[in-house]
C-alpha positions as YAML, in Angstrom:
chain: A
units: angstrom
residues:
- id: 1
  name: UNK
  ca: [141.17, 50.30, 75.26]
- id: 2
  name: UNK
  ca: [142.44, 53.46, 76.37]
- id: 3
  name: UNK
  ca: [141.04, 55.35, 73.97]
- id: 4
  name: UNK
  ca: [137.33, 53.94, 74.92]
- id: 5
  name: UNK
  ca: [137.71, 54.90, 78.93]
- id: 6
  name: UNK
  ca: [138.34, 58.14, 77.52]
- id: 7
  name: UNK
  ca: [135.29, 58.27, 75.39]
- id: 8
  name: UNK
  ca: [133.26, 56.72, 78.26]
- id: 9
  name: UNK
  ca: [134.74, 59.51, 80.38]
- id: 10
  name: UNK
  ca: [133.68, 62.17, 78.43]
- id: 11
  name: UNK
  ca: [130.08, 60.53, 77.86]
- id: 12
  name: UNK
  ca: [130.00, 60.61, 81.63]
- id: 13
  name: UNK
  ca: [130.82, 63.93, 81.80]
- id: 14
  name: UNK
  ca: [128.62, 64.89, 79.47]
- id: 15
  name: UNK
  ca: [125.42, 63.00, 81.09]
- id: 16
  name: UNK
  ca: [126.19, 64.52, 84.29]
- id: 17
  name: UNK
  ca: [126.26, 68.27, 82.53]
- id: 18
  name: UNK
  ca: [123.11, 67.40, 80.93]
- id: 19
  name: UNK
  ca: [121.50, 66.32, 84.15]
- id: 20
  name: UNK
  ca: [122.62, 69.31, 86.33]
- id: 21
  name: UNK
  ca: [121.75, 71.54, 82.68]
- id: 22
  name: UNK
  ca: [118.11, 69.69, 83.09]
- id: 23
  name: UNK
  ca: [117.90, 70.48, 86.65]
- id: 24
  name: UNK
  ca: [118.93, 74.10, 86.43]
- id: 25
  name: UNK
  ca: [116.19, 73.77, 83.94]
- id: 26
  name: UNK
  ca: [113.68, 72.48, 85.65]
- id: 27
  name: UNK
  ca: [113.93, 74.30, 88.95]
- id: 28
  name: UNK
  ca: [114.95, 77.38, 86.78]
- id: 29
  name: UNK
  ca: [111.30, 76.89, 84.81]
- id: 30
  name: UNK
  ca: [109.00, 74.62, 86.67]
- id: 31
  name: UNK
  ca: [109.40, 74.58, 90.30]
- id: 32
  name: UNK
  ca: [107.29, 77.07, 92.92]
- id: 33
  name: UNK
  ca: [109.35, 80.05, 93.22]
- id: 34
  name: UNK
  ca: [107.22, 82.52, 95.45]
- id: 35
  name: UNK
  ca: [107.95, 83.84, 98.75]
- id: 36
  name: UNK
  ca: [104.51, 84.93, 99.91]
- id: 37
  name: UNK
  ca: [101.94, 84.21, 102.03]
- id: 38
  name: UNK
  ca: [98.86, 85.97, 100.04]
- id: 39
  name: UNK
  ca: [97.26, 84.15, 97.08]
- id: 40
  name: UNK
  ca: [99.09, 86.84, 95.15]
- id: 41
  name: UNK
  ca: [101.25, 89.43, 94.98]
- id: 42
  name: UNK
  ca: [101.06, 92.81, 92.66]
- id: 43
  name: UNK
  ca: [103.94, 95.06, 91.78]
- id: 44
  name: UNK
  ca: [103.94, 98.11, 89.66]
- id: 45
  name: UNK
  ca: [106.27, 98.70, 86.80]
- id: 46
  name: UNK
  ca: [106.68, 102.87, 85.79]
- id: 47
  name: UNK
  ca: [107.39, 103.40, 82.10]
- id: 48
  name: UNK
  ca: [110.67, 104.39, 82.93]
- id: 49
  name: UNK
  ca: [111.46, 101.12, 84.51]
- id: 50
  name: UNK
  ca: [114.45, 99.21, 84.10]
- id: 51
  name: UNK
  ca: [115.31, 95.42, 85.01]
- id: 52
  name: UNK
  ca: [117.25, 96.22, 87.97]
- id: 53
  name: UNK
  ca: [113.87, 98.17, 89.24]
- id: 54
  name: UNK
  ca: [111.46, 95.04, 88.75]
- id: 55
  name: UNK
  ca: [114.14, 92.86, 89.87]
- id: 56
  name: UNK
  ca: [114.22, 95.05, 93.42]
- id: 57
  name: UNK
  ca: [110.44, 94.90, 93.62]
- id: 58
  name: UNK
  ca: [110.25, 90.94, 92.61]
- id: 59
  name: UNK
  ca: [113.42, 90.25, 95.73]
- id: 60
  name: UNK
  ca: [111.31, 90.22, 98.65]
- id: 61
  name: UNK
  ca: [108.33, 87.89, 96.78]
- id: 62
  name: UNK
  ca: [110.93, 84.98, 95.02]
- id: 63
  name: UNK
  ca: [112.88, 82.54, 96.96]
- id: 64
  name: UNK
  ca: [115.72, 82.53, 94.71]
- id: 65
  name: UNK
  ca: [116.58, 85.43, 92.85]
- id: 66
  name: UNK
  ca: [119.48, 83.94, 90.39]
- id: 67
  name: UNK
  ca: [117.34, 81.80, 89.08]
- id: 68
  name: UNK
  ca: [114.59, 84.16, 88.06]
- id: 69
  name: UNK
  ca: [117.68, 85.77, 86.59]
- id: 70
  name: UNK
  ca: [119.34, 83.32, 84.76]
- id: 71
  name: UNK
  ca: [115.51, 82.81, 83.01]
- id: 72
  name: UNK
  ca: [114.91, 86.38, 82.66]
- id: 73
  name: UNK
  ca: [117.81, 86.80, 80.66]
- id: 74
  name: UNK
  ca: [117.19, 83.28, 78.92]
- id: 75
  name: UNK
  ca: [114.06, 84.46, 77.86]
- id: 76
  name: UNK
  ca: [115.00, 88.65, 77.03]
- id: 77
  name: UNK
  ca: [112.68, 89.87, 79.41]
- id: 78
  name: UNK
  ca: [115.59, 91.28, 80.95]
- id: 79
  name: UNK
  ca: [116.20, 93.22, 77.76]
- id: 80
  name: UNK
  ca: [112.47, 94.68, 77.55]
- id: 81
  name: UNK
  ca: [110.31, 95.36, 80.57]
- id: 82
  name: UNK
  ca: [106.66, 95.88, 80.28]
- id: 83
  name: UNK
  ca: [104.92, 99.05, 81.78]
- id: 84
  name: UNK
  ca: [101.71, 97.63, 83.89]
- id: 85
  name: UNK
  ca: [100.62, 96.41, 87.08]
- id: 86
  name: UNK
  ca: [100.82, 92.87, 87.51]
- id: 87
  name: UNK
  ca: [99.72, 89.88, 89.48]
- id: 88
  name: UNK
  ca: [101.83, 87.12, 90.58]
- id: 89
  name: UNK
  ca: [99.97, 83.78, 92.10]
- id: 90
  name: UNK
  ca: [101.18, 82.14, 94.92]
- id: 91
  name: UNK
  ca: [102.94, 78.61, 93.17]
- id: 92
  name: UNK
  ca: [103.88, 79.92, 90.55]
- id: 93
  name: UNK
  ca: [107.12, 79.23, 88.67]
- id: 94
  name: UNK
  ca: [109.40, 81.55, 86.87]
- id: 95
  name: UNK
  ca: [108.44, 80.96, 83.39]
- id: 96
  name: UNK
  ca: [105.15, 81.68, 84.68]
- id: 97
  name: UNK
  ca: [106.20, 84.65, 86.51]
- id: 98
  name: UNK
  ca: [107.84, 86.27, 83.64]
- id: 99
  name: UNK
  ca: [104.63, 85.14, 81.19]
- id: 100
  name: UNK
  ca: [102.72, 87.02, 83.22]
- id: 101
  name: UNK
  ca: [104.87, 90.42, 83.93]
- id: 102
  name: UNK
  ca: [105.60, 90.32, 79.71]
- id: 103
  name: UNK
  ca: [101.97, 90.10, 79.03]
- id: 104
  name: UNK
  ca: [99.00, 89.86, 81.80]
- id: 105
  name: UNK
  ca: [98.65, 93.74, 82.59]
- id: 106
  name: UNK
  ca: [96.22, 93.95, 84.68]
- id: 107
  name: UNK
  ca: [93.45, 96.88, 84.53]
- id: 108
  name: UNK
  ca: [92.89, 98.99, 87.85]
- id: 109
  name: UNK
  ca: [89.46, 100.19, 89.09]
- id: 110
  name: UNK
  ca: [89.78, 104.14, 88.76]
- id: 111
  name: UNK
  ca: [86.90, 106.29, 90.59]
- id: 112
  name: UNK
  ca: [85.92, 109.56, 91.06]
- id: 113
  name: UNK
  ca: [83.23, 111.53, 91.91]
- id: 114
  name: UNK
  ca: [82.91, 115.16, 93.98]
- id: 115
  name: UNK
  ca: [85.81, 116.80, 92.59]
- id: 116
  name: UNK
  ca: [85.08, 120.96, 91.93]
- id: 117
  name: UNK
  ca: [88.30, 121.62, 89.84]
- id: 118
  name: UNK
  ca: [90.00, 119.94, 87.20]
- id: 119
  name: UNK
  ca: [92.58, 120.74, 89.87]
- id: 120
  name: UNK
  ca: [91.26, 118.98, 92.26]
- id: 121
  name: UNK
  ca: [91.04, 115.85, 89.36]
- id: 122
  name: UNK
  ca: [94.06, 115.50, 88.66]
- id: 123
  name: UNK
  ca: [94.88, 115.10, 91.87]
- id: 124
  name: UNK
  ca: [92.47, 112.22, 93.02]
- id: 125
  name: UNK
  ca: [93.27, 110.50, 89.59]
- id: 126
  name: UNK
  ca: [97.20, 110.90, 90.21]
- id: 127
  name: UNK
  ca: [96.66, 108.66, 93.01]
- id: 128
  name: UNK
  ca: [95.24, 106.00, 91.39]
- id: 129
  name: UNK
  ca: [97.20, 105.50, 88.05]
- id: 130
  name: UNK
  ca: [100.77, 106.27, 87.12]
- id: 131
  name: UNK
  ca: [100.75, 109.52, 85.21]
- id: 132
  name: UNK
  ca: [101.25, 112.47, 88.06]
- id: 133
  name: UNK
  ca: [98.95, 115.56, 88.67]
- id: 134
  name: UNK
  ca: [101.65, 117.67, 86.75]
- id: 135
  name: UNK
  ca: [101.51, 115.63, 83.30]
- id: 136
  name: UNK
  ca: [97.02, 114.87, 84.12]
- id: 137
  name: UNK
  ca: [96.90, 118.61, 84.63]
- id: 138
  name: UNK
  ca: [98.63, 119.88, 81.00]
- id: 139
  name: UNK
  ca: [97.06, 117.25, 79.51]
- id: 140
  name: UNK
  ca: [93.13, 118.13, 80.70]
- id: 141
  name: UNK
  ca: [94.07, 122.01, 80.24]
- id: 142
  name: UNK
  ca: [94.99, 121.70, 77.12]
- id: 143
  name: UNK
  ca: [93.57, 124.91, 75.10]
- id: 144
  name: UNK
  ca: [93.99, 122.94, 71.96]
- id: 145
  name: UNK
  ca: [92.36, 120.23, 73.30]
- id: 146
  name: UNK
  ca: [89.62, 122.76, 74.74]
- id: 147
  name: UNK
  ca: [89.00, 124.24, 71.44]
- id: 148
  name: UNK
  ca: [88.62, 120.69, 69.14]
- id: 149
  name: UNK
  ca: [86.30, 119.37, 71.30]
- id: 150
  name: UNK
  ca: [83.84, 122.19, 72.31]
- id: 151
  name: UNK
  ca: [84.54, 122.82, 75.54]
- id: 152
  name: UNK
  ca: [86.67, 125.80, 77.42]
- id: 153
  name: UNK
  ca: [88.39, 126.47, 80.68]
- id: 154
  name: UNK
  ca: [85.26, 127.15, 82.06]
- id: 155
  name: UNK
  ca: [83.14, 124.06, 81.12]
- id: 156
  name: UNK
  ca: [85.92, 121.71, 81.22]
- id: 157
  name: UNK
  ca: [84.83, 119.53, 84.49]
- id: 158
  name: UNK
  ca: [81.63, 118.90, 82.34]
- id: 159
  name: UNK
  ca: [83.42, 116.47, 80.55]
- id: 160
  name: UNK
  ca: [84.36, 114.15, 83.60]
- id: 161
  name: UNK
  ca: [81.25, 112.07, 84.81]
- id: 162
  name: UNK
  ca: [81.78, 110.48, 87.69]
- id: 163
  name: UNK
  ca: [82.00, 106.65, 88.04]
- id: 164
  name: UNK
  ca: [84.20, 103.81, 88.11]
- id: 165
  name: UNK
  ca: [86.66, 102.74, 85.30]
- id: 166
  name: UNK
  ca: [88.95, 100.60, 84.36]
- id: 167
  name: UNK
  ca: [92.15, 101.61, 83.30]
- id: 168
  name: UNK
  ca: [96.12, 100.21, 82.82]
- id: 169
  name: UNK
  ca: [97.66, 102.16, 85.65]
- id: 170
  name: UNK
  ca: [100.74, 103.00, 83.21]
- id: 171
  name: UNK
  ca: [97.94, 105.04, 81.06]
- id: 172
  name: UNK
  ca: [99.23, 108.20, 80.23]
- id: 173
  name: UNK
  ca: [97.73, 112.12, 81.27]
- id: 174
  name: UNK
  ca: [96.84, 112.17, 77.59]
- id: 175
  name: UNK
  ca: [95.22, 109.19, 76.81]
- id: 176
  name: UNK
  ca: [93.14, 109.21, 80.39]
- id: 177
  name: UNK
  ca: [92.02, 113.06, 78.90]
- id: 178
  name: UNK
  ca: [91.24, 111.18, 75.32]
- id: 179
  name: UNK
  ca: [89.10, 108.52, 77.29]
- id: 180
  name: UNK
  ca: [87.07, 110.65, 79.24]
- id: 181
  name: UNK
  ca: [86.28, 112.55, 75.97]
- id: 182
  name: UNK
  ca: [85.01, 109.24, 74.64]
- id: 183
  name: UNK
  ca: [82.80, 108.28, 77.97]
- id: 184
  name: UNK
  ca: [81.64, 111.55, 77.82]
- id: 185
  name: UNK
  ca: [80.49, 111.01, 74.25]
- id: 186
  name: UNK
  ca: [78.70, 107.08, 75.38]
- id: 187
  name: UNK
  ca: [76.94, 108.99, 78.22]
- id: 188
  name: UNK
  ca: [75.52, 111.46, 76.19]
- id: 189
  name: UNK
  ca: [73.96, 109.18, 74.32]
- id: 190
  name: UNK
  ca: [70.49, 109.77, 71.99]
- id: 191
  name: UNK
  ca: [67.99, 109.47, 74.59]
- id: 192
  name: UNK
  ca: [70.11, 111.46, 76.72]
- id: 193
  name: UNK
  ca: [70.45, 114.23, 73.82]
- id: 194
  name: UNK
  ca: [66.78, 114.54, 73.02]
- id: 195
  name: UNK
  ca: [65.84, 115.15, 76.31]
- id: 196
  name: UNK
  ca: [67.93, 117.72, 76.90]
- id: 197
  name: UNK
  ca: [67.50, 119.44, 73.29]
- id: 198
  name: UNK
  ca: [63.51, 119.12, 75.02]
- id: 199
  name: UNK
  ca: [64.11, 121.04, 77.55]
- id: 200
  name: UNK
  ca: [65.80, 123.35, 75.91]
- id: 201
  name: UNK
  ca: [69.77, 122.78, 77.29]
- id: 202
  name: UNK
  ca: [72.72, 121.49, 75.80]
- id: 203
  name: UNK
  ca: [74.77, 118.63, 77.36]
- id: 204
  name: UNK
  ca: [77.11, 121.27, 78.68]
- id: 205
  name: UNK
  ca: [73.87, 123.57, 80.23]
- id: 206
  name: UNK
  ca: [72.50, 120.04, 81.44]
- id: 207
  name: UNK
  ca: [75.80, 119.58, 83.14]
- id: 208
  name: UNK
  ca: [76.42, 123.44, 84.78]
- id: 209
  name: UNK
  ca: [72.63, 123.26, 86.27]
- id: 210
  name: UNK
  ca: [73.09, 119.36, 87.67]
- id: 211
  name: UNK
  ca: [76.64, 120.86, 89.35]
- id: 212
  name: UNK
  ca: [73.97, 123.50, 91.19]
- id: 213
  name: UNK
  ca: [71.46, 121.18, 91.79]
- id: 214
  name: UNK
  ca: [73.62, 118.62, 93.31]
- id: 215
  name: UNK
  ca: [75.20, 121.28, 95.51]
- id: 216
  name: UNK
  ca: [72.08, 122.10, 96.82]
- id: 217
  name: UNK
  ca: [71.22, 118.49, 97.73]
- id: 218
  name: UNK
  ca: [72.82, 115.43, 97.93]
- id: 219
  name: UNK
  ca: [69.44, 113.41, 98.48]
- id: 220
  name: UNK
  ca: [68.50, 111.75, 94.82]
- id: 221
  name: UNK
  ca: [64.46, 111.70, 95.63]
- id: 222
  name: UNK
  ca: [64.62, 115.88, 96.05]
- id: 223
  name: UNK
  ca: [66.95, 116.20, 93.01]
- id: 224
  name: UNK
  ca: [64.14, 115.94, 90.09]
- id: 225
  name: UNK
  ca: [62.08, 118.58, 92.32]
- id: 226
  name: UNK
  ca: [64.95, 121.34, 92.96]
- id: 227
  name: UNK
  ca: [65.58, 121.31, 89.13]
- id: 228
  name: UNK
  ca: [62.10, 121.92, 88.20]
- id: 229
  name: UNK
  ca: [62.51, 124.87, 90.33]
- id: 230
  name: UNK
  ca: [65.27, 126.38, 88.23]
- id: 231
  name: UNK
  ca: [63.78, 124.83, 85.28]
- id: 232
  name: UNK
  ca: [60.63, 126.91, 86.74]
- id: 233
  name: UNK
  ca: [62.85, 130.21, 86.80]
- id: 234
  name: UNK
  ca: [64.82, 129.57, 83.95]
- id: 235
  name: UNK
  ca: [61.49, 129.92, 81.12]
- id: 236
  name: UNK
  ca: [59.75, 132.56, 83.52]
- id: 237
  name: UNK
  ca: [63.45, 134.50, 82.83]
- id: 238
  name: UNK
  ca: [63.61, 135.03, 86.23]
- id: 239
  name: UNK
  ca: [67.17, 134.87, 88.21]
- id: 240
  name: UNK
  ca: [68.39, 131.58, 89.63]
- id: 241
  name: UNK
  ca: [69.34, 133.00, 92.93]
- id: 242
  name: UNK
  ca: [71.54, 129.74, 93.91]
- id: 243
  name: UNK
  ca: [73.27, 130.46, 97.00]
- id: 244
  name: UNK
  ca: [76.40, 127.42, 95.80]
- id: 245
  name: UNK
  ca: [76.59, 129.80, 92.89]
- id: 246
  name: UNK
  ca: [77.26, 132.49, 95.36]
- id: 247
  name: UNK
  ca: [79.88, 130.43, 97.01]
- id: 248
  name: UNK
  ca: [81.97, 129.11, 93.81]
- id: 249
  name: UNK
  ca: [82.25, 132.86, 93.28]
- id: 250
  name: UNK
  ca: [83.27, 133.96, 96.64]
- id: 251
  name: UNK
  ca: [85.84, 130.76, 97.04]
- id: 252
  name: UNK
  ca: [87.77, 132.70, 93.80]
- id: 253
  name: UNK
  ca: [88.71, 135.76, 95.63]
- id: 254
  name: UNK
  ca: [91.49, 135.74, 98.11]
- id: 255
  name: UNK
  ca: [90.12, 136.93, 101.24]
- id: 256
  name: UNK
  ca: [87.84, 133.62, 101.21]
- id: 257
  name: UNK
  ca: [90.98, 130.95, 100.49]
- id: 258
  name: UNK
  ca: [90.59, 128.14, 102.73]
- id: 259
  name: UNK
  ca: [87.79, 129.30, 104.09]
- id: 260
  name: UNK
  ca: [84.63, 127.30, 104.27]
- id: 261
  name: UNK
  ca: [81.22, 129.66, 104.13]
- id: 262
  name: UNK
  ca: [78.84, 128.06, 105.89]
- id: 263
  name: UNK
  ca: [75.86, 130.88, 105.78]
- id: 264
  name: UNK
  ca: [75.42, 133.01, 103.01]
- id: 265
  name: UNK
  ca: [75.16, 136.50, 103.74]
- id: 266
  name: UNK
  ca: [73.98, 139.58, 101.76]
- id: 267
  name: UNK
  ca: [77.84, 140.85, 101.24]
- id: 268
  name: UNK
  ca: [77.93, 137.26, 99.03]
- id: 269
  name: UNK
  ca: [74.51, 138.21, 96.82]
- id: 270
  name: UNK
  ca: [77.14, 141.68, 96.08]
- id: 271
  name: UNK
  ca: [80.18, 140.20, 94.70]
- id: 272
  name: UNK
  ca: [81.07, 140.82, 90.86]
- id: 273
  name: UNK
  ca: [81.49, 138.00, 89.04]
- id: 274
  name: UNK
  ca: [79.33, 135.87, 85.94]
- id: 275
  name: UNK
  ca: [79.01, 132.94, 88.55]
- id: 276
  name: UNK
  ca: [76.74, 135.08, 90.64]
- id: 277
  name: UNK
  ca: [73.47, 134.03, 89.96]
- id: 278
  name: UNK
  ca: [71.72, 136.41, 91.94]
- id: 279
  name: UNK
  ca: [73.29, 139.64, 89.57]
- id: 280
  name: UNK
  ca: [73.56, 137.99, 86.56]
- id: 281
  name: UNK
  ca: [70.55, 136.09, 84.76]
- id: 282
  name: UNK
  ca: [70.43, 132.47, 83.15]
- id: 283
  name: UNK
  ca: [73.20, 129.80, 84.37]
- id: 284
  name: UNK
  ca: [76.84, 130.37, 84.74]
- id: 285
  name: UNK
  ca: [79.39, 130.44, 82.71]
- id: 286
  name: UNK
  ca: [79.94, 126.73, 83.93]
- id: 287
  name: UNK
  ca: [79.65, 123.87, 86.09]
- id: 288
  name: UNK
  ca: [80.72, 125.20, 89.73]
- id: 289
  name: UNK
  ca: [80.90, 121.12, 90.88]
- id: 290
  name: UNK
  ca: [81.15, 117.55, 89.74]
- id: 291
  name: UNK
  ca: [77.63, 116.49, 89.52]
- id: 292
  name: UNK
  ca: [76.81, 112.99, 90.62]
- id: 293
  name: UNK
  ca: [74.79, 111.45, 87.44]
- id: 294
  name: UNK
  ca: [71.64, 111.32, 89.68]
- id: 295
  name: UNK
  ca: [71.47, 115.30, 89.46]
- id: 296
  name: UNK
  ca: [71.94, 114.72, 85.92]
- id: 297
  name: UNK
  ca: [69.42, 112.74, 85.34]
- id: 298
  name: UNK
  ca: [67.34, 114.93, 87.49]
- id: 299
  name: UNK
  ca: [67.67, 118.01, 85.73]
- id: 300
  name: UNK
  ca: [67.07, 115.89, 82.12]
- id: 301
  name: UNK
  ca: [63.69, 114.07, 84.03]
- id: 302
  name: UNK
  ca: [62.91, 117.35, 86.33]
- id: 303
  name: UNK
  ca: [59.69, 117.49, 88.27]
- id: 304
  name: UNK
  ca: [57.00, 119.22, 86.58]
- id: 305
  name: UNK
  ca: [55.64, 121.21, 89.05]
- id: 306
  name: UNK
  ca: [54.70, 125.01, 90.38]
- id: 307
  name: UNK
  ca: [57.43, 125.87, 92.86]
- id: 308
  name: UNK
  ca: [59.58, 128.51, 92.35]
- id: 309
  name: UNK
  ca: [61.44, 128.76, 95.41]
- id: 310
  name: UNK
  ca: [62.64, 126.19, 98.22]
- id: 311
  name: UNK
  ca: [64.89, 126.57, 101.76]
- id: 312
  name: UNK
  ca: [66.62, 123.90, 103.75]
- id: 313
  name: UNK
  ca: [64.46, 122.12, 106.56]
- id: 314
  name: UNK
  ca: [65.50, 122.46, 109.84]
- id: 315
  name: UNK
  ca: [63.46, 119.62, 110.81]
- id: 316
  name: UNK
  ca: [65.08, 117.52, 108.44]
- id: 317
  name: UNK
  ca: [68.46, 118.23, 107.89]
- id: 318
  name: UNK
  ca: [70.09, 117.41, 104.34]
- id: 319
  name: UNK
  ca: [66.14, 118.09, 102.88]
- id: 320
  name: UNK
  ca: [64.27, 121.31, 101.84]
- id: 321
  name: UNK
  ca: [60.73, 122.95, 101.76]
- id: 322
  name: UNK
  ca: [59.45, 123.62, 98.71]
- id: 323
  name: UNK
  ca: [57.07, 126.94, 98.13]
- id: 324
  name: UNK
  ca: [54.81, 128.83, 95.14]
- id: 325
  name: UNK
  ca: [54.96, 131.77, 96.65]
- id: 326
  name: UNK
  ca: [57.36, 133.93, 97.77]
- id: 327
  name: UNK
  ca: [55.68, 134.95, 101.36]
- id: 328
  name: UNK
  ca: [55.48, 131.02, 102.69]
- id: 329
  name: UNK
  ca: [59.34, 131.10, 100.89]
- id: 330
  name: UNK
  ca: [60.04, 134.05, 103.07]
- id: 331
  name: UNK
  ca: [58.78, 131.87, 106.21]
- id: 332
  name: UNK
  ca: [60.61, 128.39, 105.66]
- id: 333
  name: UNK
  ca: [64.13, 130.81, 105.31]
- id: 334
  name: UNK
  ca: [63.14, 132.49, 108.36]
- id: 335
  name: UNK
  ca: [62.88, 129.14, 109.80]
- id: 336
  name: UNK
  ca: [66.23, 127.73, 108.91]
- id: 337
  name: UNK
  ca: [68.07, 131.11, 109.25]
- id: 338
  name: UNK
  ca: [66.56, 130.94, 112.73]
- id: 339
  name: UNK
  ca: [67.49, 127.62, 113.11]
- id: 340
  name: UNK
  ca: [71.56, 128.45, 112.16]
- id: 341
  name: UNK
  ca: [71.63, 131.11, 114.29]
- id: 342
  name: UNK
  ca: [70.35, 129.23, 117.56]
- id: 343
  name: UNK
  ca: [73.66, 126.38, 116.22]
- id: 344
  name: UNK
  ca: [75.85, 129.78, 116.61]
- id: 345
  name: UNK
  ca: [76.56, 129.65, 112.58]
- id: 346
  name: UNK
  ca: [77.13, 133.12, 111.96]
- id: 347
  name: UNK
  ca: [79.26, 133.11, 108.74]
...
């Protein structure tokens, strides 16, 4: 008799550890555990992270914290933490949770577009993924890298066309380089090949005259038109004479750092360097911009037409006036330089 209380005791015992075990369970695994108002929540997790770092970030989005632990370690995710952005929907449980930080990395939308230095690059990308400027910067400078794939120091923003793309945001400096390399490849596809190889350019020529062409205007319908002019000048052999030529070049020398040139002046047409268009014939050494892919397209689809010169339009700021000859040329620049003078723009 007293032997059975004492298995009934223990059987007891044992249902009421297997219904508090089943509980822990089932609040542990299947019950809402977010904290937040938003229909979800995103943390990012560096490559470097540790449990005790996602665990900070996930405190202030979970209601209760030991049991996301007691799971986490349940289930080893404590043990190995995934690199990645990810999402967390409001109602979710912790099983859920941790399904979807072990697995669910979620891409990020990475853009870019009017950057004039792979400097200048790596910056706007560092802001956008996890690999810094430092680690983009070696990575895109790379003389190895340079060399293998056809381009230099000097052509190297070629490569980068601007758009939107998706990335992990735990991508590294190295594989974001190795990724542009392979949209650079997509964009210059056939058609985009044989038009340029008709015009006589190479991808890399295509891309240095679109940079000029998109520094002179921003407006896609004049684009096509300005790089028939160069294309004009370029199989007459005469001199570009591209004034953003003649400011890349002045914005290398110190006494112009941090300066913005707003006219350009005679004492620019004189300065040494293979960027100046106006000394040295043909196109630079290399793109002196980011152009946007509607000056690309421009120069590979330029206007067939007989104008070999053009000046802004005073009347219509952000356009130009196109001329054939150099004496109504000579009158439109009169016009604008006129025109900057009576706004007090000197320099």
């Amino acid at each position: 008799m007293y032997f059975k209380k004492i298995i009934l005791a223990i059987a007891l015992i044992g249902l009421v550890i297997a219904a508090y075990f089943s509980y822990f369970v089932y609040t542990a695994m299947m019950v809402d555990n977010t904290a937040f108002a938003n229909d979800e929540a995103c943390i990012y997790i560096g490559s470097d992270a540790t449990y005790e770092d996602v665990r900070a970030d996930l405190i202030p989005l979970l209601k209760d914290i030991a049991k996301f632990d007691a799971l986490a370690s349940r289930k080893k995710y404590s043990s190995n933490v995934k690199a990645g952005k990810y999402c967390i929907k409001k109602g979710m449980n912790n099983n859920d949770i941790i399904n979807t930080i072990r697995s669910n990395n979620r891409a990020v939308s990475l853009s870019f577009n009017n950057q004039n230095s792979i400097e200048q690059l790596a910056g706007r990308i560092a802001n956008q993924i996890e690999a810094d400027s430092l680690s983009l910067l070696q990575a895109m400078t790379n003389e190895d890298f340079y060399r293998n794939n056809g381009f230099s120091k000097a052509t190297a923003l070629a490569m980068y066309v601007p758009n939107s793309y998706e990335f992990f945001w735990n991508t590294s400096g190295e594989k974001f380089r190795n990724r542009m390399l392979n949209e650079y490849r997509n964009f210059w596809n056939n058609s985009r090949r044989e038009k340029a190889k008709a015009i006589g350019l190479t991808p890399i020529e295509v891309m240095t005259l679109a940079s000029i062409v998109h520094e002179e205007s921003k407006q896609k319908t004049e684009q096509a038109r300005i790089a028939g002019v160069y294309m004009n000048r370029l199989q007459k052999k005469w001199p570009l004479q591209a004034d953003p030529t003649l400011k890349f070049a002045a914005y290398q020398l110190p006494q112009y750092k941090n300066k913005i040139i707003k006219r350009v002046l005679n004492v620019h047409k004189e300065i040494k360097s293979p960027y100046n268009t106006y000394l040295n014939p043909g196109l630079p050494p290399g793109p002196i911009g980011m152009a946007d892919i509607s000056a690309i397209d421009g120069v590979l689809n330029f206007e067939k037409h007989d104008f070999f010169f053009f000046a802004a339009d005073a009347q219509k700021p952000g356009f130009h006036k196109f001329a054939k000859t150099l004496s109504q040329h000579n009158q439109n620049a009169r016009d604008y330089q006129r025109y900057l003078s009576q706004q007090g723009i000197r320099r």
